[in-house]
C-alpha positions, 0 to 999 in steps of 0.5 A: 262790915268794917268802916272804911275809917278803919283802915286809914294810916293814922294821921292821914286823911280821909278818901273823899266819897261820891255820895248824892249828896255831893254830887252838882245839880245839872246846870239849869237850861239856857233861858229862851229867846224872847222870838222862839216859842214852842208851836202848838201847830204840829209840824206835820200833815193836818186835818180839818179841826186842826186847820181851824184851830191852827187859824186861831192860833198864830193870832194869839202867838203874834197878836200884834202883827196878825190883828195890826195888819188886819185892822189897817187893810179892814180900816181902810176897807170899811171907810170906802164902804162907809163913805159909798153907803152914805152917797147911796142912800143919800145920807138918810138911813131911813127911806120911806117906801111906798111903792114896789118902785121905792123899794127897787130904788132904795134896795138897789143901790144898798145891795151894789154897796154891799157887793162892792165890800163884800168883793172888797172884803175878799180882797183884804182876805187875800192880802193878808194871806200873803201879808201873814204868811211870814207870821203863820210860816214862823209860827209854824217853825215855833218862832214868833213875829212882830208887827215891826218885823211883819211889816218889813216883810210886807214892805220887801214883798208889796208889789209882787202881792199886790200884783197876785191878789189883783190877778185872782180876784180879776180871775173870780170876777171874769168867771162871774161875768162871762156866764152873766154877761147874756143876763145883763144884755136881754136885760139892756135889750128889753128882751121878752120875759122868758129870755130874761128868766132863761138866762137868769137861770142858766147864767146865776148858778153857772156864775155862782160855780165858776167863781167857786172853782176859780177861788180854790184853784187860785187861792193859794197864790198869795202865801205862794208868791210871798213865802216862795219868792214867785212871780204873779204867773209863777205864782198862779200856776204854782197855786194850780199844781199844789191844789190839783187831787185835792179840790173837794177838800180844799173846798170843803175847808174854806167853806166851812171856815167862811161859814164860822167867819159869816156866823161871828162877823155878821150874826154875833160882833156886830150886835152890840153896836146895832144895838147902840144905833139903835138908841141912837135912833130913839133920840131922832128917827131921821137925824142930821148932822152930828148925831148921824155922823154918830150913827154910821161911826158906831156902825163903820167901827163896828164893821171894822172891830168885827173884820179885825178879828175875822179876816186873819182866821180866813188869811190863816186857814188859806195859809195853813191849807198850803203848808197841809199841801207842801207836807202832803205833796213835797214832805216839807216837814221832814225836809224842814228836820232833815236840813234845818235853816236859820232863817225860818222864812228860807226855809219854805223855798222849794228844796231838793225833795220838790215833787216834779212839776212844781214850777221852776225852782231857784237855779245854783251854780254848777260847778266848773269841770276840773280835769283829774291830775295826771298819775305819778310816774313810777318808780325808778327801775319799775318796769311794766 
């Protein structure tokens, strides 16, 4: 072939050509915002293993907020706890037991300290379902949260969660004392032995059931009342509805997250500083002053390093365990693409995809009926 060159005038100049060469590179993509991430949590229906991974997840997108909100509540928790446990034991750690009585009067008032955290504890995980529901709900979205803006939220949300958690531990707690109320009363009564053993039998499993079924039922109402704006009865019943067809597994998801959680808080933080109380107790088997302010310190920050950690992955498990359902029931997710929002947390209030029975929903101003203009007259001379 000829060269283009060739066919030029002379003196003129050359046709400029589109080589590779000199076409621009495509303009680099506009740098993230500092509070947008990419999710790891799929924004869709989620099994079990995904649930779990989920809970630990948003704590490692929003250290802050999720283990800043943690550590106060379980701060809080652990030195009331702490403080019982030294009135109790009548600030000894060691009680020397010589009898079947010592024992009783040593093991009773331990075993009342440790129910009353436990009962506590579960408390904490309840308020951070709520607390963190902002945090899970934005990471959810591929946003992340801070602890100023975590804190915001709990502030404008403080007294209807509070309410809520209140109401579904008084639920778990009746439901354990109705079915041992008759257990307590041939217990006051002196009541022969075979009635005290009957009743023991029959009220213990019975309670143990009951305050299962009352938690899964109820469990949701925290990220409820906070992520959908719902009052403590709204709230409650929103809870029922969303749980309804899918109890066992909801069950079985918040059992196991609660063994995983028993294992870590209980079997494998807390060692290193049983270990440390330990060589504490070399230098004094019975020690006073200072060196046992030492030992219950190095056991209460223990308690609550171990709950700082655990408690958000059971407030996150619950959480996510409400996002599965709106997926499952309401087809949240593809509402969330179809129509999305500027405001991640606006984006959780029930839409117009909202299954039936799911509570009253957020009214909107009808619009006001305008009669239609009246026809043009004909033209003149147009006759019908």
């Amino acid at each position: 072939m000829t060269d283009a060159g060739a066919w030029a005038s002379p003196g003129s100049a050359m046709p400029e050509t589109d080589t590779a060469d000199s076409v621009a590179p495509p303009p680099a993509p506009p740098a993230a915002a500092d509070d947008v991430l990419e999710t790891e949590i799929p924004l869709r229906p989620l099994g079990v293993s995904e649930l779990l991974d989920g809970a630990i997840t948003y704590v490692r997108r929003s250290p802050r907020a999720a283990l800043g909100l943690s550590a106060i509540l379980t701060g809080i928790v652990q030195v009331v706890v702490t403080v019982l446990q030294f009135i109790a034991l009548g600030g000894r750690l060691h009680t020397n037991v010589d009898s079947p009585a010592d024992l009783v009067r040593t093991l009773g008032p331990a075993s009342m300290t440790s129910v009353v955290g436990l009962f506590l504890t579960a408390y904490v995980v309840l308020l951070l379902s709520g607390l963190l529901a902002p945090v899970m709900g934005r990471t959810l979205l591929g946003r992340a949260t801070s602890f100023g803006q975590a804190c915001r939220d709990a502030r404008a949300v403080k007294g209807r969660l509070i309410g809520t958690a209140t109401a579904v531990l008084a639920i778990v707690l009746l439901a354990i004392a109705l079915p041992l109320t008759p257990l307590v009363v041939s217990l006051l009564a002196h009541a022969p032995t075979g009635l005290q053993a009957l009743t023991a039998v029959l009220g213990v499993p019975l309670a143990l059931a009951l305050m299962v079924v009352g938690y899964v039922w109820f469990a949701l109402a925290t990220p409820i009342a906070v992520l959908e704006r719902r009052g403590v009865r709204a709230a409650l019943r929103r809870s029922a509805e969303i749980v309804r067809g899918r109890w066992w597994r909801m069950m079985g998801v918040l059992t196991l997250a609660l063994v995983i959680t028993f294992f870590v808080e209980f079997l494998v933080l807390p060692v290193p500083f049983a270990v440390a109380q330990q060589i504490i107790l070399v230098f004094d088997k019975d020690p006073h002053g200072w060196l046992l302010v030492a030992a219950i310190a190095v056991g209460g920050v223990g308690r609550v390093i171990a709950g700082t950690l655990v408690n958000p992955f059971n407030a996150g498990v619950i959480t996510l365990i409400y996002a599965d359902r709106r997926m499952r029931r309401e087809a949240f997710d593809l509402e969330s693409q179809l129509e999305p929002s500027d405001d991640p947390l606006a984006a959780w209030l029930p839409g117009p995809l909202t299954a039936a029975g799911s509570g009253p929903q957020p009214k909107t101003p009808r619009p006001s009926f305008v009669a239609p203009p009246p026809p043009p007259p004909p033209p003149p001379g147009w006759q019908r």
